[in-house]
VEXNU-10987 format. One record per residue: residue in one letter; chain; x, y, z of N, C-alpha, C, O in turn. Coordinates in nm, 4 decimals. Layout:
// VEXNU-10987
["A" "A" [X Y Z] [X Y Z] [X Y Z] [X Y Z]]
...
END
This chain:
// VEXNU-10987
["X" "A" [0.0840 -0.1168 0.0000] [0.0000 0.0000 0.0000] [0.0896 0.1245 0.0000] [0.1875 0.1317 0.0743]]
["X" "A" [0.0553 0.2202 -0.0825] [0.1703 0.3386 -0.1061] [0.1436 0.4317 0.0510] [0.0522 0.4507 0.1313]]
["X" "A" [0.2267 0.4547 0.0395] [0.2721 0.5731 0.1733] [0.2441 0.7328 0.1124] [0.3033 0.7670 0.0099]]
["X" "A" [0.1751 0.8026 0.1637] [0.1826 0.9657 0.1208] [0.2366 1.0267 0.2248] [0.1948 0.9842 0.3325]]
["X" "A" [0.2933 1.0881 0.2288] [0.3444 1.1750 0.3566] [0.3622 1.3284 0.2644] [0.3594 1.3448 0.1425]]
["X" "A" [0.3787 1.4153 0.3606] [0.3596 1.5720 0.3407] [0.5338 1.5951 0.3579] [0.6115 1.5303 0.4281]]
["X" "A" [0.5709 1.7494 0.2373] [0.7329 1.7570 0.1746] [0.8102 1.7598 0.3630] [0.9278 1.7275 0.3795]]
["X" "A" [0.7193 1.8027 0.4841] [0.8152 1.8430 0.5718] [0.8684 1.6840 0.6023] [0.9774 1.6647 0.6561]]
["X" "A" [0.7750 1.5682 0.5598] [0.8523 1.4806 0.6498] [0.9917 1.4262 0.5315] [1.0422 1.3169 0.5571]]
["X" "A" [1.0330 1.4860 0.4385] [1.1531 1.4373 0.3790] [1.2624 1.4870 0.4608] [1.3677 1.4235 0.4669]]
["X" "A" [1.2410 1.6249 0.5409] [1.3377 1.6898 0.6285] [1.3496 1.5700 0.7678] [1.4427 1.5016 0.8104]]
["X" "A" [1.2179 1.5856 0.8051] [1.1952 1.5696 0.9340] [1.2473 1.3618 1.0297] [1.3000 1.3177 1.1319]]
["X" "A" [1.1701 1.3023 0.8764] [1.1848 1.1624 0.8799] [1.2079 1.0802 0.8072] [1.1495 0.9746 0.7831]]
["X" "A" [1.3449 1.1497 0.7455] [1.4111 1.1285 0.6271] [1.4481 0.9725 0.6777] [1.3575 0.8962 0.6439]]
["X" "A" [1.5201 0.9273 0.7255] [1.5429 0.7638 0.7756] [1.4027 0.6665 0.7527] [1.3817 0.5567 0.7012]]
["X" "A" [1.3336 0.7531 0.8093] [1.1588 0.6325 0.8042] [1.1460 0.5956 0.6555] [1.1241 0.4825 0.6119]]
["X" "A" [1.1647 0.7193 0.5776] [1.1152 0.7506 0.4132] [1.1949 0.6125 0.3729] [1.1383 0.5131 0.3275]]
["X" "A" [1.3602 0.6255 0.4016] [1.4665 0.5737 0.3341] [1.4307 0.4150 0.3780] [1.4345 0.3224 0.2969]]
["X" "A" [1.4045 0.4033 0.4836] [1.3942 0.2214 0.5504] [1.2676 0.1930 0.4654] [1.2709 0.0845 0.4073]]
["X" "A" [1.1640 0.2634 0.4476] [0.9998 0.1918 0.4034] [1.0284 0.1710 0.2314] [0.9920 0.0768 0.1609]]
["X" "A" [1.1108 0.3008 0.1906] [1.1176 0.2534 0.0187] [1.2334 0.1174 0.0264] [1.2167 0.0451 -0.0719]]
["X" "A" [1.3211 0.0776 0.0991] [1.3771 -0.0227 0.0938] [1.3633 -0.1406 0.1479] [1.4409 -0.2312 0.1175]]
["X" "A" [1.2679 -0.1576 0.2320] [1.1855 -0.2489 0.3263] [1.1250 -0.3160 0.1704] [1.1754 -0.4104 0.1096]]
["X" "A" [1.0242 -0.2497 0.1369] [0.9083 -0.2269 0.0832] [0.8842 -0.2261 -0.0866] [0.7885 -0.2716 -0.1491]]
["X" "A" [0.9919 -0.1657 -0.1311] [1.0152 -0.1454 -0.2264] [0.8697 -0.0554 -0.3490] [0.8014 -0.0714 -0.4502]]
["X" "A" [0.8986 0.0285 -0.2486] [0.7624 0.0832 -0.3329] [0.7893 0.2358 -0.2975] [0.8511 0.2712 -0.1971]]
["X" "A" [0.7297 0.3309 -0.4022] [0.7599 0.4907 -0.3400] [0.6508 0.5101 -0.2011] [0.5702 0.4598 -0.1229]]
["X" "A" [0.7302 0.6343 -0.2503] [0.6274 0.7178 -0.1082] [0.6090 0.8385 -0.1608] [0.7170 0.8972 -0.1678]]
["X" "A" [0.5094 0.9091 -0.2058] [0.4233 1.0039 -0.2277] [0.4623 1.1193 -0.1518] [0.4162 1.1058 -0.0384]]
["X" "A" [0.5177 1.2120 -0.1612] [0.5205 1.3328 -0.1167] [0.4791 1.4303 -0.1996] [0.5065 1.4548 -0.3171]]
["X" "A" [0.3707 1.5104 -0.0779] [0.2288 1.6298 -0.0652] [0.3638 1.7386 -0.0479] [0.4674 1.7296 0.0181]]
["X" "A" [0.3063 1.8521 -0.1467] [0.2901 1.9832 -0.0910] [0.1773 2.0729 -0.1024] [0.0904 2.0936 -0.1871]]
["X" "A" [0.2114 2.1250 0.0256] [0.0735 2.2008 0.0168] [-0.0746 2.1259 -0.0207] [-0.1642 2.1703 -0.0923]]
["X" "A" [-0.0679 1.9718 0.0669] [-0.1939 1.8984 0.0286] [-0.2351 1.8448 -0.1076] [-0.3433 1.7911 -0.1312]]
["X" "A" [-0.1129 1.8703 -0.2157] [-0.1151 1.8217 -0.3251] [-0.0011 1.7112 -0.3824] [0.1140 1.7478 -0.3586]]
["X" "A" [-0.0107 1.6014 -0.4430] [0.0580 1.5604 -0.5074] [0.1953 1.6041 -0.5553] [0.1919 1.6977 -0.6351]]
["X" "A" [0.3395 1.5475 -0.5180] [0.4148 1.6506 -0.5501] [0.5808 1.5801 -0.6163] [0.6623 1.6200 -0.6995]]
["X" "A" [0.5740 1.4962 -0.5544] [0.6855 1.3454 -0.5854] [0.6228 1.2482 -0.5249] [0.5264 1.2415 -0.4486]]
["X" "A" [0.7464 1.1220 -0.6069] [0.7306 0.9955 -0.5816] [0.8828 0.9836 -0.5335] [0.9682 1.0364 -0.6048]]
["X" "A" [0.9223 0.9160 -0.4143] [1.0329 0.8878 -0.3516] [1.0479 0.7257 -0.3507] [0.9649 0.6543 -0.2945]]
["X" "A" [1.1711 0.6708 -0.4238] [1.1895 0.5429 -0.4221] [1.3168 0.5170 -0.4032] [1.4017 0.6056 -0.4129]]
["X" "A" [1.3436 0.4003 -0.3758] [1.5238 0.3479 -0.3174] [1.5558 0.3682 -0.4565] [1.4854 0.4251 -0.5400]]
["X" "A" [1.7063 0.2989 -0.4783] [1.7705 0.3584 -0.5769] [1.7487 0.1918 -0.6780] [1.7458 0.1676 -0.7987]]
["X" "A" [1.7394 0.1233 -0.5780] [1.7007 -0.0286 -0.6381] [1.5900 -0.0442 -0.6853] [1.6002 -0.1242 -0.7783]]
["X" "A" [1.4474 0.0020 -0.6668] [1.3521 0.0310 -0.7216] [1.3382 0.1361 -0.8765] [1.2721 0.1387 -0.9804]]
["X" "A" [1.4473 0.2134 -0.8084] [1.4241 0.3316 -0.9472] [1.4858 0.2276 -1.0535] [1.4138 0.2111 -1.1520]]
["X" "A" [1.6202 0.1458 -1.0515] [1.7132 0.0977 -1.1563] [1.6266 -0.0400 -1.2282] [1.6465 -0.0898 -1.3390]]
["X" "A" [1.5227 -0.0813 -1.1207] [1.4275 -0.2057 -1.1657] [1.3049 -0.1440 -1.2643] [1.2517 -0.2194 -1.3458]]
["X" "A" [1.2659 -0.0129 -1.2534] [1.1934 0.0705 -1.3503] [1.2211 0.0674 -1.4953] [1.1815 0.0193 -1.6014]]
["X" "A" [1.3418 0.1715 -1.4247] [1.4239 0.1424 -1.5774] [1.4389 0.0686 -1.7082] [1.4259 0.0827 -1.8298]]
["X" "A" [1.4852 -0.0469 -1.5837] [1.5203 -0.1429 -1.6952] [1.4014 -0.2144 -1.7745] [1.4003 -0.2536 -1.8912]]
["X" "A" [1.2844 -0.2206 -1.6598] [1.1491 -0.2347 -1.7540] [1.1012 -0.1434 -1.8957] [1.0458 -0.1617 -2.0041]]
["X" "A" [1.1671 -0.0261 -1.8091] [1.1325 0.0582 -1.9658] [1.2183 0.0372 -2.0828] [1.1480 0.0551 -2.1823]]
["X" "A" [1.3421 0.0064 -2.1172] [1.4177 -0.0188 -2.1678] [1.3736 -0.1566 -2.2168] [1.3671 -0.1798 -2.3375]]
["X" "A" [1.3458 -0.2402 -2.1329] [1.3258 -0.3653 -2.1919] [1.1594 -0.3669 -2.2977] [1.1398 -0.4502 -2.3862]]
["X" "A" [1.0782 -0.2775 -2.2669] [0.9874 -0.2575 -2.3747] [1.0081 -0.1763 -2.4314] [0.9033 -0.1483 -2.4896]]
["X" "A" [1.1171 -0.0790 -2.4701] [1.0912 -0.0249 -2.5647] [1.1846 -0.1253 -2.6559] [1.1668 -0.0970 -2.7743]]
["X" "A" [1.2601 -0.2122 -2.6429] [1.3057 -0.3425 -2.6885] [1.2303 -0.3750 -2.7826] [1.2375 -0.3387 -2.9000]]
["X" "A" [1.1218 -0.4761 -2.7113] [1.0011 -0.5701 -2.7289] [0.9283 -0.4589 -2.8662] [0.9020 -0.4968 -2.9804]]
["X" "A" [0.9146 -0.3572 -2.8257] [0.8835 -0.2642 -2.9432] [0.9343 -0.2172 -3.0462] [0.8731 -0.1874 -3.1487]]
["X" "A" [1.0196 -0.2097 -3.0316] [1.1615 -0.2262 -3.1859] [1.0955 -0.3881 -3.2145] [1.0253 -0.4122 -3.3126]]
["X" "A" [1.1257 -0.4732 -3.1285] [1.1603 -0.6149 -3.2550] [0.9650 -0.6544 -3.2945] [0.9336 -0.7131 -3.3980]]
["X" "A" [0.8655 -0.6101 -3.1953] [0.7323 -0.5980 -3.2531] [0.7557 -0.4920 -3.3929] [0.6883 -0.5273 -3.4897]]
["X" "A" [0.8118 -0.4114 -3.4071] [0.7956 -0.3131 -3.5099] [0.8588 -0.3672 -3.6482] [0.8107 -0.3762 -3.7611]]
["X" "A" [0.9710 -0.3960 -3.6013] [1.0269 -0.5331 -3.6912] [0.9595 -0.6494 -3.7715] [0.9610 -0.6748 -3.8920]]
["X" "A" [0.8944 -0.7174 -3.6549] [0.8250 -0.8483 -3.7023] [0.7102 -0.7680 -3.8210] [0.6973 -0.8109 -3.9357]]
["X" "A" [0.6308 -0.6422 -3.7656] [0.5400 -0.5888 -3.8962] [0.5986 -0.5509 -3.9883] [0.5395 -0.5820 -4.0916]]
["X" "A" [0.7321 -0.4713 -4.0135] [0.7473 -0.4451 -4.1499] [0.8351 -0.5557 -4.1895] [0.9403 -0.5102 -4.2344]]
["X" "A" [0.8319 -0.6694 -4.1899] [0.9324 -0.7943 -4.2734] [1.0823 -0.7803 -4.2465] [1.1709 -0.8281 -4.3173]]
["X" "A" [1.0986 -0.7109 -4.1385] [1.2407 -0.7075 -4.1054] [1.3115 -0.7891 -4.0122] [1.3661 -0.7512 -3.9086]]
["X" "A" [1.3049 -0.9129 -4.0619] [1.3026 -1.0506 -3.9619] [1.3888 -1.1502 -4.0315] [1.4219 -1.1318 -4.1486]]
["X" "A" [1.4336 -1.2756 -3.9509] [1.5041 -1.3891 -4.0621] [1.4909 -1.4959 -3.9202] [1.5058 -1.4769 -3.7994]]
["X" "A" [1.4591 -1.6031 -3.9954] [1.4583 -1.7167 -3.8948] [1.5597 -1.7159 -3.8183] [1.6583 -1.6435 -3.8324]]
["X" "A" [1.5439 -1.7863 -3.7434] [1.6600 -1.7765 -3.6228] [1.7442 -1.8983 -3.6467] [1.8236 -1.9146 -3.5540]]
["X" "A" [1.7525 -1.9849 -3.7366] [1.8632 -2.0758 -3.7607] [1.9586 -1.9784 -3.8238] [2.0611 -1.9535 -3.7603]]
["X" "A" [1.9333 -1.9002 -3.9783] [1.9738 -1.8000 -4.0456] [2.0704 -1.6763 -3.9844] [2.1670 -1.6385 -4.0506]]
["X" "A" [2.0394 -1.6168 -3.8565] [2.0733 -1.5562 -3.7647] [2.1651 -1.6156 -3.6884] [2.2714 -1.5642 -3.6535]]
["X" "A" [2.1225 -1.7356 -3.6581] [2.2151 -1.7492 -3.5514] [2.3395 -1.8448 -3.7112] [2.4412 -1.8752 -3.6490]]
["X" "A" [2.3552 -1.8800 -3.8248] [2.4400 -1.9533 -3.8928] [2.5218 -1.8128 -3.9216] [2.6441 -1.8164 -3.9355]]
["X" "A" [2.4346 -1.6652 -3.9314] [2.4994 -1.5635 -3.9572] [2.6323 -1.5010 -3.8551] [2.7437 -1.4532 -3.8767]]
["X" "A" [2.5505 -1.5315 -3.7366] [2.6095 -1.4918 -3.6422] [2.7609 -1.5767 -3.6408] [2.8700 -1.5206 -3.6309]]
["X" "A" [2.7370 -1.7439 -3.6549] [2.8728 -1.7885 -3.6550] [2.9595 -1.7874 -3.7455] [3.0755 -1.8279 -3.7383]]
["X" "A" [2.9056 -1.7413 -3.8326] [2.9941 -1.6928 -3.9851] [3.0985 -1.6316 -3.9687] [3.2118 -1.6653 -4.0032]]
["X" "A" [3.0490 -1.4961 -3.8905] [3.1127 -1.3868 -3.8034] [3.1740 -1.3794 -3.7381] [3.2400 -1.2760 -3.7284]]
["X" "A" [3.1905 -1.4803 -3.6553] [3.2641 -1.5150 -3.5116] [3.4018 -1.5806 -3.5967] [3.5236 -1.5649 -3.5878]]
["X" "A" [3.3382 -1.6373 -3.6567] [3.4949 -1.7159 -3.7368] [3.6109 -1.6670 -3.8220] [3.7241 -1.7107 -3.8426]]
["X" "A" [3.5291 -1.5394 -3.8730] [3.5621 -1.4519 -3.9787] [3.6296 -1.3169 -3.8933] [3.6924 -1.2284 -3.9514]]
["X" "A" [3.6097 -1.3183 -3.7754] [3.6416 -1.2001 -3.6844] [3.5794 -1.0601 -3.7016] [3.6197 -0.9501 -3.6638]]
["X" "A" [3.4574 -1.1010 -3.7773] [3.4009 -0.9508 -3.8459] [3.3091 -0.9326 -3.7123] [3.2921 -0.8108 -3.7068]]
["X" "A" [3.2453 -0.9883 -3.6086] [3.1979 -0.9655 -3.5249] [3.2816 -0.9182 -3.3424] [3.2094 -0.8918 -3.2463]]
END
């Protein structure tokens, strides 16, 4: 369940913030002024984001691929690949 807390407690209970996003692995919502204002997460959470995003925009290149015919079986690929390896062009 996400945590909201208000901007004074980043000053105030900065340790609590830091143990619950790493306990927990989830942000914590910080209000200003009763509004929405950040999301506070460990640094292990932020780098696991990431890499999700990265890894679909992946999945979306080789989906974008598979529609315009820019594909080759994967025996082909991978006989290409060792072509390469042998040849030192890779």
């Amino acid at each position: 369940m996400p945590q909201i807390r208000p901007s004074s407690d980043l000053r105030n209970s900065y340790n609590d913030i830091s143990e619950f996003c790493h306990k927990y692995g989830e942000p914590v919502y910080i209000t200003k002024n009763g509004t929405g204002d950040l999301a506070v997460m460990s640094i292990e959470t932020y780098e696991r984001l990431v890499g999700k995003f990265e890894l679909y925009a992946l999945l979306e290149k080789g989906l974008d691929d598979m529609r315009s015919g820019r594909v080759s079986p994967a025996h082909d690929a991978i006989a290409e690949i060792r072509t390469e390896l042998r040849n030192g062009t890779l």
